[in-house]
C-alpha positions as CSV (number, residue, x, y, z in Angstrom):
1,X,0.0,0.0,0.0
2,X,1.3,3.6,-0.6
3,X,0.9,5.1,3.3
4,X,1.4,8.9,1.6
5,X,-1.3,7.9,-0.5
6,X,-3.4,6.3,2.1
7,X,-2.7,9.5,4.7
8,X,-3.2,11.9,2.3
9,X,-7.1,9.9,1.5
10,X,-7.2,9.8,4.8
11,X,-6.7,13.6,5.7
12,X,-9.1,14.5,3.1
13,X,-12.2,12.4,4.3
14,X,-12.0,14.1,7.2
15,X,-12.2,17.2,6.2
16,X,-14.9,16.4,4.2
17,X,-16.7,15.2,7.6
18,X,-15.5,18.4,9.3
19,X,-17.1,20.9,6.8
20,X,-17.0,24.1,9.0
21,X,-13.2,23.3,9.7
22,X,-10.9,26.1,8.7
23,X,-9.1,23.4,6.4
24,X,-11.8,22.2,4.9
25,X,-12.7,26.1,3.8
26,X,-8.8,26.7,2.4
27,X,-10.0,23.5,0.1
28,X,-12.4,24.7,-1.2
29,X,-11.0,28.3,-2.5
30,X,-8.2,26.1,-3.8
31,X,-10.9,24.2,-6.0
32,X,-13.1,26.7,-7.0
33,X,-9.7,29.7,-7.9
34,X,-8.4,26.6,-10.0
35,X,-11.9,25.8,-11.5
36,X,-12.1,29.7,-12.3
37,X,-8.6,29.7,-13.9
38,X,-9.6,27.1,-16.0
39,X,-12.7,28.0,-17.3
40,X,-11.3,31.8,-18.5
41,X,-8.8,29.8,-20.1
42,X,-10.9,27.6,-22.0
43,X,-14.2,30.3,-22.9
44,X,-10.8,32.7,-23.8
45,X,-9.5,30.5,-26.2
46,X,-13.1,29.2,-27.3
47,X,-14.1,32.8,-28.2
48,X,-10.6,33.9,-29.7
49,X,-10.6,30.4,-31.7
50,X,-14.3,31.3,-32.5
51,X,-13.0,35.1,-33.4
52,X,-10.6,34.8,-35.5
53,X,-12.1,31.4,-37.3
54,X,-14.6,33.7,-37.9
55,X,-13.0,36.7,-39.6
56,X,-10.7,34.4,-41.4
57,X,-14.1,32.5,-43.0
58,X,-15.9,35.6,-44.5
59,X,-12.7,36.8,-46.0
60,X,-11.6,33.5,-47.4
61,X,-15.3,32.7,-48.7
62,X,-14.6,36.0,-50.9
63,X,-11.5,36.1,-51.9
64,X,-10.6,32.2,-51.9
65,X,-6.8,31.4,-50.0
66,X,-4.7,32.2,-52.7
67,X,-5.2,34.6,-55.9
68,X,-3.6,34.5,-59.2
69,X,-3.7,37.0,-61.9
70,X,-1.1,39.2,-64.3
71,X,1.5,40.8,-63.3
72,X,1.4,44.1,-63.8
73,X,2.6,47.3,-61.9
74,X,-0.8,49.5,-62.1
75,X,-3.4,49.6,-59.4
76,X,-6.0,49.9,-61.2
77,X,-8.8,47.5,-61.3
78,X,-9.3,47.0,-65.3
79,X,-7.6,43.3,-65.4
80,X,-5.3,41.9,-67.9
81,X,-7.1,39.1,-68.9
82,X,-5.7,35.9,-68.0
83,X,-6.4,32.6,-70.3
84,X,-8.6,29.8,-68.6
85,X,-7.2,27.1,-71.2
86,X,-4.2,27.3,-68.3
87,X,-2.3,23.8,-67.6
88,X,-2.9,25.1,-64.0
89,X,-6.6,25.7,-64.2
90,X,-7.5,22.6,-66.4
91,X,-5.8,20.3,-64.3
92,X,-4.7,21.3,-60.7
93,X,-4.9,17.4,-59.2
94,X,-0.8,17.5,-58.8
95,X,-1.7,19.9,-56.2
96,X,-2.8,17.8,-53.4
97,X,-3.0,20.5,-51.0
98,X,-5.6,22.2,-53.6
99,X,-8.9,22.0,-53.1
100,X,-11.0,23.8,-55.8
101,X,-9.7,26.9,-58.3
102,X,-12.2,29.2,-60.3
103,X,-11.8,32.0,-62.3
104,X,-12.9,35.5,-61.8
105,X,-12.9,39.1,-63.0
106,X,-13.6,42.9,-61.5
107,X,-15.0,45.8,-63.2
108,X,-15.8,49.1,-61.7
109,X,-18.8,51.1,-62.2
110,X,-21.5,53.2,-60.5
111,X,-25.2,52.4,-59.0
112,X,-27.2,54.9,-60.3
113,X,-30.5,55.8,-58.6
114,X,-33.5,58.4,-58.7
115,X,-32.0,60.1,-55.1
116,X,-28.5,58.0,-54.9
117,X,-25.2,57.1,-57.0
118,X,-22.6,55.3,-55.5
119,X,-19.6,54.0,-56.6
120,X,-19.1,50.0,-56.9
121,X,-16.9,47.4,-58.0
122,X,-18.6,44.6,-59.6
123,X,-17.4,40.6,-59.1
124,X,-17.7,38.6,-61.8
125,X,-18.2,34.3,-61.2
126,X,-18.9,31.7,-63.5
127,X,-21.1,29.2,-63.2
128,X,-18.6,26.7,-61.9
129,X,-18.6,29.3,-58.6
130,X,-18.3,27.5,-55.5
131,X,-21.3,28.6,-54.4
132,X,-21.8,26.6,-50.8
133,X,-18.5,28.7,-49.7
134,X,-20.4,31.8,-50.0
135,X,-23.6,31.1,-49.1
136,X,-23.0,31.6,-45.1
137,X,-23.1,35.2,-46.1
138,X,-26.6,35.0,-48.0
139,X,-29.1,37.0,-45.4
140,X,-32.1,37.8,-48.1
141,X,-33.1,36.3,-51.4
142,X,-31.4,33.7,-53.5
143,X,-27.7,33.4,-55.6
144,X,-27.1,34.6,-59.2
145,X,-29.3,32.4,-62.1
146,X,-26.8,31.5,-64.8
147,X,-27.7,31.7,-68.6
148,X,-26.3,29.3,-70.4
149,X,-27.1,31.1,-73.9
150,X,-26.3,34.2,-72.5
151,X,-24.8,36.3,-69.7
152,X,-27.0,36.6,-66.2
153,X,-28.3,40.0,-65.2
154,X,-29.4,38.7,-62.0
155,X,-26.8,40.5,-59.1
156,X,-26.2,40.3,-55.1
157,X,-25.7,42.9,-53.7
158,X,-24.6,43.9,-49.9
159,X,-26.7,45.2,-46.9
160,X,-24.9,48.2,-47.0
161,X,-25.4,49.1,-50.2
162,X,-28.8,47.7,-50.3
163,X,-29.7,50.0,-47.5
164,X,-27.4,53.2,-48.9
165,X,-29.9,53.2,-51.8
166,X,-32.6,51.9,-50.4
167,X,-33.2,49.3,-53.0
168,X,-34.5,45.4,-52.2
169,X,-34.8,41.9,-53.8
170,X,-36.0,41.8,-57.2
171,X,-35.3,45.4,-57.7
172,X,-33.9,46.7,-60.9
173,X,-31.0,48.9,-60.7
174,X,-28.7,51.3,-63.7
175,X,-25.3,50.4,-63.4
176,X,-22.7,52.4,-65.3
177,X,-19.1,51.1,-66.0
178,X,-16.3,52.8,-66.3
179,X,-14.6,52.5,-70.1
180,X,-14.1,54.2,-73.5
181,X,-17.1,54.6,-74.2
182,X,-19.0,54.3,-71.3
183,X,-21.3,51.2,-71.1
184,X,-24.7,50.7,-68.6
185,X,-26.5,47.9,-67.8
186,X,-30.0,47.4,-66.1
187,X,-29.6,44.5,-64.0
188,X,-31.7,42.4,-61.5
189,X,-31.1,42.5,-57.9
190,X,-31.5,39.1,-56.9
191,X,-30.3,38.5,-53.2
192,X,-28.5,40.4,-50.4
193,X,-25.2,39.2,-48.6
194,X,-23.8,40.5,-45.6
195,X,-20.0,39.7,-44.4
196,X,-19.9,42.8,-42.2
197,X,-16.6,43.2,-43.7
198,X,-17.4,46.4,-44.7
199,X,-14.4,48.2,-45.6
200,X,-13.2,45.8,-47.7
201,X,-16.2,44.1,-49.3
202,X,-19.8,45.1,-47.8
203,X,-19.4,48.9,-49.1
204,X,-18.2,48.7,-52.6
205,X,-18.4,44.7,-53.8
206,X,-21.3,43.8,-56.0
207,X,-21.4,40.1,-57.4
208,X,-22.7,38.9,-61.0
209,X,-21.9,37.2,-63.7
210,X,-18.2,36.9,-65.2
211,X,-19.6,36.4,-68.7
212,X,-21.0,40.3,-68.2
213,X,-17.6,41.6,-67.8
214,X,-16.4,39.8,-70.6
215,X,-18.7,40.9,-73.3
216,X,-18.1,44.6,-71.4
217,X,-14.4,44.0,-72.2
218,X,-15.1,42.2,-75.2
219,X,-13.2,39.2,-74.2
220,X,-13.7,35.2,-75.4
221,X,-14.8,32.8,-72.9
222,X,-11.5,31.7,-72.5
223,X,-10.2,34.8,-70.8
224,X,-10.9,35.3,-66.9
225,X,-9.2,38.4,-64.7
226,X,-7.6,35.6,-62.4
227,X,-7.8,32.8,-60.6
228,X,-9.2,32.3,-56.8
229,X,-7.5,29.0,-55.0
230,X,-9.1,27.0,-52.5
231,X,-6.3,24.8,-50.6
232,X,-7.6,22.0,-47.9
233,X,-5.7,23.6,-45.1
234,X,-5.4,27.7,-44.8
235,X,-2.3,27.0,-43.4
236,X,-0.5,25.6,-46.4
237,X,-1.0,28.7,-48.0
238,X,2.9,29.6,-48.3
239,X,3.8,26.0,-49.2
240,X,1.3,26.3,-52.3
241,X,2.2,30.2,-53.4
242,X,6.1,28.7,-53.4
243,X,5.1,25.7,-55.4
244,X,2.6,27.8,-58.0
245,X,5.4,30.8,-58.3
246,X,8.2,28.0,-59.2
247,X,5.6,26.2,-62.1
248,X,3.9,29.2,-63.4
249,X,4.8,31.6,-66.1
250,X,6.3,34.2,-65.1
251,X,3.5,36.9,-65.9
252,X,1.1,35.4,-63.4
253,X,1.4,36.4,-59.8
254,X,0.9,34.6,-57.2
255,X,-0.6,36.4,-53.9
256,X,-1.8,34.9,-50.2
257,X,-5.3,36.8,-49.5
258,X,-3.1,36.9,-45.7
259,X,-1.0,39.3,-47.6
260,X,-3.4,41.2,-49.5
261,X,-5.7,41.8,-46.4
262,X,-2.6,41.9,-43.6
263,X,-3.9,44.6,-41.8
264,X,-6.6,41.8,-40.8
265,X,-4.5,39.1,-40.0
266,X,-2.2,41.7,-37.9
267,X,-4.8,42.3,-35.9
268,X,-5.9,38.7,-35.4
269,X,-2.6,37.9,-34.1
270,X,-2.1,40.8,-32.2
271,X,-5.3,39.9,-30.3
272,X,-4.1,36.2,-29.6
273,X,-0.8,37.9,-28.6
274,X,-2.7,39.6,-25.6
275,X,-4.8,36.5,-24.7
276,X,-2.3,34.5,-24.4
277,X,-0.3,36.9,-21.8
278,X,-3.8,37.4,-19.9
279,X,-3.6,33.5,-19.3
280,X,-0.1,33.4,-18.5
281,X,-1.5,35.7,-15.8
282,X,-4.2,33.7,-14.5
283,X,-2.1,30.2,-14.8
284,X,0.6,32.2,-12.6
285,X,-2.2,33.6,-9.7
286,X,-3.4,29.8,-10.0
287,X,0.0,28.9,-8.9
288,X,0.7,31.5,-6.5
289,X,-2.9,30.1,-4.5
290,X,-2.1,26.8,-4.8
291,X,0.9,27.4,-2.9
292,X,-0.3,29.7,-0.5
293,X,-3.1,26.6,0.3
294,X,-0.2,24.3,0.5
295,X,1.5,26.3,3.5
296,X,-1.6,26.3,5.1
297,X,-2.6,23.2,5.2
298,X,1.5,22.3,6.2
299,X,1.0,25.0,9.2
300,X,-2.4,22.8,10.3
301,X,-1.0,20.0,9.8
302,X,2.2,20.7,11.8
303,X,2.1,18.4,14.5
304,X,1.4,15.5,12.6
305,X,4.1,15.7,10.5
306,X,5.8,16.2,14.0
307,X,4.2,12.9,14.9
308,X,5.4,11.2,11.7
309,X,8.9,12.7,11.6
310,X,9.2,11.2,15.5
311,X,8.0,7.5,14.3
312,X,10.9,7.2,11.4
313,X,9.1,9.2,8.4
314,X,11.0,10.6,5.7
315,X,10.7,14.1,4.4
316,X,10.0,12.4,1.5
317,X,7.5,10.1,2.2
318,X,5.5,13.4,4.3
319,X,6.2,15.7,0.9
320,X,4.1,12.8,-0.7
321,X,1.5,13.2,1.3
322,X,1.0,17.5,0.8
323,X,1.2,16.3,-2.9
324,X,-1.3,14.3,-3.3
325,X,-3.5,16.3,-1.6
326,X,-2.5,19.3,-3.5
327,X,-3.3,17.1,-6.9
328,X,-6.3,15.6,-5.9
329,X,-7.5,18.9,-5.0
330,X,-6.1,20.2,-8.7
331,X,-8.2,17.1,-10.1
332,X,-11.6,18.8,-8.3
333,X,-10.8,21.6,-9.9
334,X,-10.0,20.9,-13.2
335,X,-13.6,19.0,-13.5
336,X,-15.5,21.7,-11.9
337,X,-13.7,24.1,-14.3
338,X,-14.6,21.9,-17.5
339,X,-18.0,22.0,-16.3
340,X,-18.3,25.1,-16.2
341,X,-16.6,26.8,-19.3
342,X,-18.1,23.8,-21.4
343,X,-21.4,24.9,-20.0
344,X,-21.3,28.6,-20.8
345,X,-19.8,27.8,-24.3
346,X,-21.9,25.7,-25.4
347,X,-25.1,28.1,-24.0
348,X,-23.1,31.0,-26.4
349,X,-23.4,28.7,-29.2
350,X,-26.4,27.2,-29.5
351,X,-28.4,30.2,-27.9
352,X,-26.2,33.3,-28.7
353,X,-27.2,35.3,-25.6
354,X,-24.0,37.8,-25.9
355,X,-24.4,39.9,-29.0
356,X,-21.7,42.3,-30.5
357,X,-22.1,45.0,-32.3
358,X,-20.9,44.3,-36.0
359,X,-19.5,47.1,-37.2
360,X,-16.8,46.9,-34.5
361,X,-16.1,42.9,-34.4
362,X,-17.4,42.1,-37.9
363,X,-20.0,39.6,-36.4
364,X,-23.5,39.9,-34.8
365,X,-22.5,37.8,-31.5
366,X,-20.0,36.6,-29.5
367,X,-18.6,33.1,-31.9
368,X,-17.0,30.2,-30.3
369,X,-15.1,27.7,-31.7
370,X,-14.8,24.0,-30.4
371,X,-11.3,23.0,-30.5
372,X,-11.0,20.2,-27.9
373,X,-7.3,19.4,-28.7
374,X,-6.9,23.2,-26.8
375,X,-9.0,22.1,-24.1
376,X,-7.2,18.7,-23.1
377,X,-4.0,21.1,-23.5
378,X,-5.1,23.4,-21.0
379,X,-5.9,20.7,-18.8
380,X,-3.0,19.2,-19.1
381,X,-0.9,22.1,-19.0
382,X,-2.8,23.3,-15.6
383,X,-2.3,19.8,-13.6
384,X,1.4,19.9,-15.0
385,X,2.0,23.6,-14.4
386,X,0.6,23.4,-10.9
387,X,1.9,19.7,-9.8
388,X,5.2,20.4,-10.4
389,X,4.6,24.0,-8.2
390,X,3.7,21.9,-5.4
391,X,7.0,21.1,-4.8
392,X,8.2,24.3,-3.4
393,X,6.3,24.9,-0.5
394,X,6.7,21.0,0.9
395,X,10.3,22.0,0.4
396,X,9.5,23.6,4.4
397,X,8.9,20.2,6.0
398,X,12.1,19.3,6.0
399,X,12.4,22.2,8.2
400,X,10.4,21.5,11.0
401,X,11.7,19.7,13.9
402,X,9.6,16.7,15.7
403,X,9.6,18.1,19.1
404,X,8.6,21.4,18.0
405,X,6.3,20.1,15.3
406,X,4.6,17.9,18.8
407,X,4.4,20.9,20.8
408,X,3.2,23.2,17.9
409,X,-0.5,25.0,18.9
């Protein structure tokens, strides 16, 4: 039998019995700090998981991972055209880390209402447009209807634009594009998207068909302004823009939407940055209790270890015994602390009770994301983290002396 085991059992069972005991108090703020530090931990990571996851989704669903058009030095947004009889596009399955590719093109123009113009940018996707990508963004109406004997003139338009000129579903709208000579086109409002990503998309995107900007730019089929690359992993995102620059011609770039949208993604990692120094923080006051419990329950415990040290006991073997109390009490803690941050995340998620406001965070509530390999770290980190801090206030027993430990009041 392990006697430090069996003591420590021991110790605890009464102090369960003795509820009003000062001890028996001190274990219980031990339990419920670590259950606290815990759940922050895991509802901070579940939101900033569920943040950035988030963020990362509305801009990938409209830009695609990876983008791929001419090279050229102008920023303006007339394209050179870019053949879609590409090796790359017809056949991408050497890429294993791709996932889908379709083409794409951008004209600017301007809505033009009886009280209201407003300058746009319209999107052009072909019917191969992968559609179920996008369509987490769809808030009102229904996707673009392709022609197959003709271009669509069915658009989607955003929220924001929607409610700048106060137009709906089904509503007809002028749009006037910009080119020698100047062109217009009465097309079809046919649903309304929301991404809340407004200064990038929501206030100047408008989506429609590609075969529209072609016949605008008098291009064949087989000419696209770029392609957009899906991969199976965000995160392989450089390995594929190395792979496509060393393959491709040179005239095509190759550009990570990480790149083109950085100030995002700087911002996404600056806010991880800060989380993860706020838990550093909590993990460290979780430590700093534990030990202060630790020398409590040594200075109460005082002339037992007296007793012990008198009948042949090690320091070792008494050590033992503060340790195993200390993890069993780490062990309460860490369930009550699953408990509740797996409660409250999953009452976030499936009821949304905190809201945000979406101009600010880009999203209409607080998100959380599930990633459980995070969760079993944190536990495991915590029980490590703390076990191991256990050692340094037992470090005082070998201090104490038997017949003052016996006489100790």
């Amino acid at each position: 039998m392990n006697l430090s085991y069996f003591i420590s059992k021991r110790i605890s069972s009464v102090e369960n019995i003795q509820k009003g005991a000062f001890s028996s108090i001190i274990h219980r703020i031990a339990i419920i700090s670590i259950a606290l530090g815990l759940a922050v931990m895991i509802v901070s990571f579940s939101i900033l998981f569920g943040f950035q996851n988030t963020v990362k989704d509305k801009l990938y669903s409209f830009s695609a991972h990876l983008q791929i058009t001419k090279f050229t030095l102008s920023h303006s947004l007339e394209e050179i055209p870019v053949a879609t009889t590409n090796d790359f596009f017809l056949d991408y399955s050497d890429y294993n880390l791709i996932d889908y590719v379709q083409p794409f093109a951008l004209k600017a123009g301007l809505i033009r209402t009886d009280d209201e113009i407003l300058g746009v940018v319209l999107k052009g996707v072909g019917q191969d447009f992968d559609y179920s990508r996008f369509e987490p963004n769809m808030i009102e109406g229904e996707f673009i209807q392709f022609n197959s004997t003709s271009y669509s003139k069915d658009v989607v338009l955003s929220k924001n634009i929607a409610n700048k000129l106060n137009i709906g579903v089904n509503d007809d709208i002028i749009v006037h594009f910009f080119q020698n000579p100047p062109r217009a086109r009465k097309l079809t409002v046919k649903g309304i998207y929301e991404t809340n990503l407004s200064e990038y998309f929501d206030d100047k995107v408008i989506i429609g068909d590609i075969d529209l900007i072609r016949r605008l730019n008098n291009w064949p089929d087989t000419l696209a302004g770029g392609f957009e690359v899906y991969l199976n992993n965000a995160d392989d995102a450089k390995i594929v823009e190395e792979q496509l620059d060393n393959d491709l011609p040179l005239d095509l770039y190759v550009e990570k939407v990480s790149d083109k949208f950085i100030q995002v993604f700087e911002w996404l990692h600056l806010i991880r940055r800060q989380v993860n120094i706020f838990l550093g923080l909590i993990l460290f006051v979780v430590c700093f209790n534990m030990i202060s419990v630790i020398l409590i329950l040594i200075m109460e415990r005082t002339q037992m270890i007296g007793m012990l040290k008198a009948l042949g006991a090690e320091s070792g073997l008494i050590r033992k015994i503060f340790n195993y109390t200390g993890m069993r009490i780490v062990a309460k803690g860490l369930l009550l602390g699953n408990s509740i941050a797996i409660g409250l995340c999953a009452l976030q998620y499936y009821v949304k009770v905190i809201p945000l406001n979406p101009k600010d965070y880009y999203m209409s509530y607080v998100p959380i994301s599930w990633d459980w390999d995070v969760i079993i770290l944190l536990n495991v980190l915590t029980f490590l983290v703390v076990s191991v801090i256990l050692a340094v206030p037992t470090i005082f027993i070998t201090r104490i002396q038997p017949i003052k430990a016996i006489q100790f009041d």
